[in-house]
PyMOL CGO cylinders between C-alpha atoms (Angstrom):
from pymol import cmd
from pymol.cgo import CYLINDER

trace = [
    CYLINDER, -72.32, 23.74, 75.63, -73.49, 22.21, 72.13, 0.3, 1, 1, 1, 1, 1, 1,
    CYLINDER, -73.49, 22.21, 72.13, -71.72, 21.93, 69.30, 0.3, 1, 1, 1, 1, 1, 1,
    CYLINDER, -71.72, 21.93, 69.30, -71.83, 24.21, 66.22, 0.3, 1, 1, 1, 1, 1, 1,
    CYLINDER, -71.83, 24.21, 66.22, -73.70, 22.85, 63.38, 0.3, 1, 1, 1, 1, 1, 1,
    CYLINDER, -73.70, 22.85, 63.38, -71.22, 22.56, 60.45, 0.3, 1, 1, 1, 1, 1, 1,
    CYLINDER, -71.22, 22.56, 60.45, -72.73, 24.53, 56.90, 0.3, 1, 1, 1, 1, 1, 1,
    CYLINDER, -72.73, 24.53, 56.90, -70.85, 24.40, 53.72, 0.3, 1, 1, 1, 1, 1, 1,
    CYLINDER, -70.85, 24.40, 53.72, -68.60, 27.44, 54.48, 0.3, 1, 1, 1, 1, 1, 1,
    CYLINDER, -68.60, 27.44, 54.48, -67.14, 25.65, 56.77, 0.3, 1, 1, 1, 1, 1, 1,
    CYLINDER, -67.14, 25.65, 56.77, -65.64, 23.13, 54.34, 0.3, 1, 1, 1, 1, 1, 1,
    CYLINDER, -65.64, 23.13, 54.34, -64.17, 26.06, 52.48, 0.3, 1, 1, 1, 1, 1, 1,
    CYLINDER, -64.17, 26.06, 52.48, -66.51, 26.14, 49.47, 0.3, 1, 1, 1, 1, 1, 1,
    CYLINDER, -66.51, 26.14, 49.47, -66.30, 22.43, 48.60, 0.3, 1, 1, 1, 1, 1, 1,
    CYLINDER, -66.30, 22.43, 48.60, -69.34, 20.77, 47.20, 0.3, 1, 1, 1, 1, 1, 1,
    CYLINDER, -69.34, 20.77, 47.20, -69.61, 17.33, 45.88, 0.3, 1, 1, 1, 1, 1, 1,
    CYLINDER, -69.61, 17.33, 45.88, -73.25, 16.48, 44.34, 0.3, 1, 1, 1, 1, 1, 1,
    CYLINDER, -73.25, 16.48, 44.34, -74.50, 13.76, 42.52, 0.3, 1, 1, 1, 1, 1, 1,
    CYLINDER, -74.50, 13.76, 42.52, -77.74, 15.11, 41.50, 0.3, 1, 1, 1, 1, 1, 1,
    CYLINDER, -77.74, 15.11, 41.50, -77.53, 15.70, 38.17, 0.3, 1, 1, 1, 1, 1, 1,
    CYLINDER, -77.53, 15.70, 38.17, -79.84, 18.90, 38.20, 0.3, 1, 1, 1, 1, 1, 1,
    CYLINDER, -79.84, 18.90, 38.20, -77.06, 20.38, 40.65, 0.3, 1, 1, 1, 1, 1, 1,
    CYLINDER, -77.06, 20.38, 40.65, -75.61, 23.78, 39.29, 0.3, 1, 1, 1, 1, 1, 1,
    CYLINDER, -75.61, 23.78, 39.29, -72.09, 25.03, 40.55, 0.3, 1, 1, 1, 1, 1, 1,
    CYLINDER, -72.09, 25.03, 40.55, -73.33, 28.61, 39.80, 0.3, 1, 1, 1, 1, 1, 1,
    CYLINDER, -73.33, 28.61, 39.80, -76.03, 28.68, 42.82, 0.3, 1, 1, 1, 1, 1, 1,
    CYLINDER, -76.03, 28.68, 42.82, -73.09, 28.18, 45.39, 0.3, 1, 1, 1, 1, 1, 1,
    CYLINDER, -73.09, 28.18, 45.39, -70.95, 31.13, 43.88, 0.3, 1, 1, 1, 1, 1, 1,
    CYLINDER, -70.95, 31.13, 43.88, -68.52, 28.98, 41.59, 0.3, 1, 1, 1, 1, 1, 1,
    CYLINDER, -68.52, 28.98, 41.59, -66.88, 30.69, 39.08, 0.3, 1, 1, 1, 1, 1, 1,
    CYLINDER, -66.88, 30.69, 39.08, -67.09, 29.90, 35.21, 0.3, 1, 1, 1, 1, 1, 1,
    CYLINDER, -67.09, 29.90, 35.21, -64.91, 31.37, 32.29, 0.3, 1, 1, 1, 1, 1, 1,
    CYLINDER, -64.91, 31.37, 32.29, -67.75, 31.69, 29.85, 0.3, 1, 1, 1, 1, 1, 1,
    CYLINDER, -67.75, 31.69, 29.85, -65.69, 34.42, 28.22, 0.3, 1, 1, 1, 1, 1, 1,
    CYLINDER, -65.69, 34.42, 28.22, -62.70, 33.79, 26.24, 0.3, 1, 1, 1, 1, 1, 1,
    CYLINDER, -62.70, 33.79, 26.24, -59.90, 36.67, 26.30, 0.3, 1, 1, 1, 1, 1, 1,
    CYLINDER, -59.90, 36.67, 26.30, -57.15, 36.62, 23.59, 0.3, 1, 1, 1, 1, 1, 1,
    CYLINDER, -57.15, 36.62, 23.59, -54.12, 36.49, 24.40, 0.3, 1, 1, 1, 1, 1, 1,
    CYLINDER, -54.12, 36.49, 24.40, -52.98, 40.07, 23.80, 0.3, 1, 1, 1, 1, 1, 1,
    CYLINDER, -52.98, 40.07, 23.80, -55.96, 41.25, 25.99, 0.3, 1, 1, 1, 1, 1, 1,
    CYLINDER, -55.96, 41.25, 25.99, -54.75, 39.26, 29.39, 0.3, 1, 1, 1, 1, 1, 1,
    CYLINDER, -54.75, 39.26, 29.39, -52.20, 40.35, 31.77, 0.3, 1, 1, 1, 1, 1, 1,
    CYLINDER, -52.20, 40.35, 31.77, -50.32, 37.70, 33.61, 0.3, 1, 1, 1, 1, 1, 1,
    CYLINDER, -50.32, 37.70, 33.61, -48.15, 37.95, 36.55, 0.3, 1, 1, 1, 1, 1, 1,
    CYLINDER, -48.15, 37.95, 36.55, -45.01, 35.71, 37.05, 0.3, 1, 1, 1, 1, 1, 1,
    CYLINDER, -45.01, 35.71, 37.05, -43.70, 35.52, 40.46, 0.3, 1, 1, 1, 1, 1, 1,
    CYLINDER, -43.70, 35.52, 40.46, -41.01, 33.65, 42.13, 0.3, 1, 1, 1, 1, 1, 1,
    CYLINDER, -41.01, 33.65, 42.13, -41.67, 31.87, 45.22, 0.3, 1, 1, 1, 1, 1, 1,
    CYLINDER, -41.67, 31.87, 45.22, -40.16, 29.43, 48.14, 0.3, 1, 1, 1, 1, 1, 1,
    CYLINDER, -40.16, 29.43, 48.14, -42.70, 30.09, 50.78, 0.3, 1, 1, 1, 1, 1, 1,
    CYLINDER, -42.70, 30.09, 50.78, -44.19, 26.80, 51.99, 0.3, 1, 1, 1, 1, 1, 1,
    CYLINDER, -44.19, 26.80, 51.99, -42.42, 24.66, 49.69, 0.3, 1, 1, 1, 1, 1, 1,
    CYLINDER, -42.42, 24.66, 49.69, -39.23, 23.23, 51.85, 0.3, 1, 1, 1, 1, 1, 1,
    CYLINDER, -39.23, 23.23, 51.85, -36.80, 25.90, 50.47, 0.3, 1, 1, 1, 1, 1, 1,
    CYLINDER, -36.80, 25.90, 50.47, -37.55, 24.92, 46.56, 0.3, 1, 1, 1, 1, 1, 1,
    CYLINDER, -37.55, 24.92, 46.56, -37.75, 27.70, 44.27, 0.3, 1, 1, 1, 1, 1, 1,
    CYLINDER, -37.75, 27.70, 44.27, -40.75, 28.30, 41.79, 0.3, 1, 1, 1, 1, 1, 1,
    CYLINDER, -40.75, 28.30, 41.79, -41.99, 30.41, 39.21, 0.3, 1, 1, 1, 1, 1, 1,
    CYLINDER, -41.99, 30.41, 39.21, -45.71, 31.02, 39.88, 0.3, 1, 1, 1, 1, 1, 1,
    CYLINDER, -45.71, 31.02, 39.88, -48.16, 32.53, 36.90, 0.3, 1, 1, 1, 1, 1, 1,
    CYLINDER, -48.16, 32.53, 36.90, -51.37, 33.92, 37.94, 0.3, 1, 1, 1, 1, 1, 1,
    CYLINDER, -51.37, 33.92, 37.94, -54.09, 35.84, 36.27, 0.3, 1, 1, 1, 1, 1, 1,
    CYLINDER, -54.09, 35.84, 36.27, -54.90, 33.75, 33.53, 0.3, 1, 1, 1, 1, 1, 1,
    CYLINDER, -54.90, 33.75, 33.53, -58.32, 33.99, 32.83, 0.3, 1, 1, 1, 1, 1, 1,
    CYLINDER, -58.32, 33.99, 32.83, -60.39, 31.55, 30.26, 0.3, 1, 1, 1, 1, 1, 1,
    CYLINDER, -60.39, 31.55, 30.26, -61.43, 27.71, 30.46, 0.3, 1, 1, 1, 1, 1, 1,
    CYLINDER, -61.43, 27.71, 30.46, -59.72, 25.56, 32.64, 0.3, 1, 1, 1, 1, 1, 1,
    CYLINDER, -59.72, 25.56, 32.64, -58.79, 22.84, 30.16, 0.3, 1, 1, 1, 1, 1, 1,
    CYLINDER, -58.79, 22.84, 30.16, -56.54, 26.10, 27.96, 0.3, 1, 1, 1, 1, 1, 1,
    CYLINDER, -56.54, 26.10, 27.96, -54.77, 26.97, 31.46, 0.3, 1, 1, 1, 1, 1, 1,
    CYLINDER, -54.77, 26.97, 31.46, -53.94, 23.23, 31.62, 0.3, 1, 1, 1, 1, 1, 1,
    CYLINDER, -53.94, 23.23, 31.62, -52.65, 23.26, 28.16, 0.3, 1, 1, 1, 1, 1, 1,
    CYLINDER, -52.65, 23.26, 28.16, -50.52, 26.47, 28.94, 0.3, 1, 1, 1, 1, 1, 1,
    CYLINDER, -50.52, 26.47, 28.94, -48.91, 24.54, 31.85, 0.3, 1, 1, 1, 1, 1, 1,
    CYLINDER, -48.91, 24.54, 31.85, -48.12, 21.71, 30.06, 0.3, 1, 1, 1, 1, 1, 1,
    CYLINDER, -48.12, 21.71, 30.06, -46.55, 23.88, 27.08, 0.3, 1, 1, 1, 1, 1, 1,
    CYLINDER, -46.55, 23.88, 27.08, -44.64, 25.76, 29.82, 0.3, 1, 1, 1, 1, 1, 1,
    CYLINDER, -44.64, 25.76, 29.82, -43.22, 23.08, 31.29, 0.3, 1, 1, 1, 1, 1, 1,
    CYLINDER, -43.22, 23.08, 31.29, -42.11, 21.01, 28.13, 0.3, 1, 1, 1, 1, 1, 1,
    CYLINDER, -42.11, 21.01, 28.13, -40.79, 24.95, 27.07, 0.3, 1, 1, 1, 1, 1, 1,
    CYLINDER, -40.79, 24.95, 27.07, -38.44, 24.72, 29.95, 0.3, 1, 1, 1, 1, 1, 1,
    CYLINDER, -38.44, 24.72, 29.95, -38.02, 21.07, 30.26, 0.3, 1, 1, 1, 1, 1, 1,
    CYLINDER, -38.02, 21.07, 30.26, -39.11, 21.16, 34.26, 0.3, 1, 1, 1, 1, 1, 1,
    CYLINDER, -39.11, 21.16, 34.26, -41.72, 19.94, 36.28, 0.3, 1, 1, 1, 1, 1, 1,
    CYLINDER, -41.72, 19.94, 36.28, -44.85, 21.77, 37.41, 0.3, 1, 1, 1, 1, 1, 1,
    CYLINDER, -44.85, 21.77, 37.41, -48.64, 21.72, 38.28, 0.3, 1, 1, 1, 1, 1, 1,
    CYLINDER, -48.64, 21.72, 38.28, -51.44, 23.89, 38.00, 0.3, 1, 1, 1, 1, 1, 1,
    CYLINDER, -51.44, 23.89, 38.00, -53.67, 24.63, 40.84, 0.3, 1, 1, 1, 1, 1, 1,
    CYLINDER, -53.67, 24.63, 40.84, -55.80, 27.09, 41.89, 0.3, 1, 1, 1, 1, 1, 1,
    CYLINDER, -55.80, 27.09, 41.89, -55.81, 28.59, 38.87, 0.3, 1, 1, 1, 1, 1, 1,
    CYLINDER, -55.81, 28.59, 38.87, -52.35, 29.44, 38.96, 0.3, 1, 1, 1, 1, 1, 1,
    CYLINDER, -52.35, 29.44, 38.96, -49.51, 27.61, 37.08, 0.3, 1, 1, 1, 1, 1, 1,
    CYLINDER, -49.51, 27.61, 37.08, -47.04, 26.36, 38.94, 0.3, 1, 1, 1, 1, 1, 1,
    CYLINDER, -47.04, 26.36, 38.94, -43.18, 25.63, 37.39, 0.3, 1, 1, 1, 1, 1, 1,
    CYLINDER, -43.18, 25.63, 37.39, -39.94, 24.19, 39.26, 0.3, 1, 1, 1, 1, 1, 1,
    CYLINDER, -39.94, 24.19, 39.26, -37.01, 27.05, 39.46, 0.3, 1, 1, 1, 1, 1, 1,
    CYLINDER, -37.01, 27.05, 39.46, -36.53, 30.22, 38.57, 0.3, 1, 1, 1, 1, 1, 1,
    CYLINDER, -36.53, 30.22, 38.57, -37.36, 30.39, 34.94, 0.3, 1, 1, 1, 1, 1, 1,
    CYLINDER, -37.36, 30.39, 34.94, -39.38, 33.82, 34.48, 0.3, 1, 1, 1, 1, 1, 1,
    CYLINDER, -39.38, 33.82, 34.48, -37.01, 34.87, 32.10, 0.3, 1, 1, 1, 1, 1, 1,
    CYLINDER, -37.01, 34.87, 32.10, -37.82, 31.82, 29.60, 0.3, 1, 1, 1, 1, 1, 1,
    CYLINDER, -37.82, 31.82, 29.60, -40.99, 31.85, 30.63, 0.3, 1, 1, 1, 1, 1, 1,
    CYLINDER, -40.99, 31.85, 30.63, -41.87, 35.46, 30.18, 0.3, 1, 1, 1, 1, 1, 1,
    CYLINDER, -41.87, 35.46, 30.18, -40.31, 35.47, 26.69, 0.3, 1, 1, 1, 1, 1, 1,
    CYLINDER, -40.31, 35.47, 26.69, -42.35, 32.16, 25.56, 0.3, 1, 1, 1, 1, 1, 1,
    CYLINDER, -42.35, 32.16, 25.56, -45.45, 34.35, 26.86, 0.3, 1, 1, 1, 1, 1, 1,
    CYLINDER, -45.45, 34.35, 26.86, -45.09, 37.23, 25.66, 0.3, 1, 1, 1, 1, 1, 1,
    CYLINDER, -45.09, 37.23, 25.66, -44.03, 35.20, 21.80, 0.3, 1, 1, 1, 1, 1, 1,
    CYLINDER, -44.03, 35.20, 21.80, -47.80, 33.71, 22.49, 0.3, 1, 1, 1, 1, 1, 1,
    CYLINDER, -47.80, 33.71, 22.49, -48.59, 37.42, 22.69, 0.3, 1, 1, 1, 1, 1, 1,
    CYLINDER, -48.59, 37.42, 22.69, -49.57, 37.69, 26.61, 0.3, 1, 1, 1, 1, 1, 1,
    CYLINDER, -49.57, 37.69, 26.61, -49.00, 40.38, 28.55, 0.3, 1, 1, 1, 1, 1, 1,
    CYLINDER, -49.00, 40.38, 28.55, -46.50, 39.28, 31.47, 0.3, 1, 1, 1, 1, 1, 1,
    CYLINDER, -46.50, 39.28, 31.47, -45.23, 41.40, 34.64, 0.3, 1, 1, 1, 1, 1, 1,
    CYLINDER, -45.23, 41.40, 34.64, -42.39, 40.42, 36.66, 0.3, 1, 1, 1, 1, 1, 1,
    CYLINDER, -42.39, 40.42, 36.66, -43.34, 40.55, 40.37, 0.3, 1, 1, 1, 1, 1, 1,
    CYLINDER, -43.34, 40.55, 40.37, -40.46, 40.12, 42.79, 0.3, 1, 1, 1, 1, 1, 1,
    CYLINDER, -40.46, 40.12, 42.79, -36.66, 39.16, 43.35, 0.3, 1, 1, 1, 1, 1, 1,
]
cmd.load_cgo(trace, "trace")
């Protein structure tokens, strides 16, 4: 029996290019062209252990804008609540159960926030 030939959606989306004429766009990446204020974005904060050995996090997702301002939101919310954290997948991820600091920093920056679980 012969083998499968291996595409790109079998490497889950990833594509690494050198050519500089290369354009993320043609295999269906996502850009944030459009820039939402603040009081026009709802973001969910949920709190999580699954796959994380037992340790308890505050996840924020729906964000929606450049990638570099969801960076600098991390970084703000982790400094705000003196923790560590990472952002990935487009989500912002802080150590412990802080929704309630984080939801009232949020909503001071005048986001929309929804507690979702526990």
């Amino acid at each position: 029996m012969a083998k499968k030939k291996m595409g790109l959606e079998d490497l889950g989306g990833f594509v690494f290019s050198t050519n500089e004429e290369f354009d993320p766009k043609e295999y269906g990446a996502q850009e944030y062209d459009e820039i939402l204020q603040p009081h026009e974005q709802l973001l969910e904060a949920h709190y999580s252990s699954k796959g994380r050995a037992g340790k308890k996090v505050t996840v924020i997702k729906g964000y929606i804008g450049p990638e570099e301002d969801l960076n600098q939101l991390g970084k703000d919310l982790k400094k705000k609540c003196g923790v560590g954290g990472s952002v990935k997948d487009r989500e912002i991820i802080i150590q412990g159960d802080v929704r309630d600091k984080i939801m009232a920093y949020l909503q001071d920056l005048g986001y929309k926030v929804k507690r979702i679980g526990g």
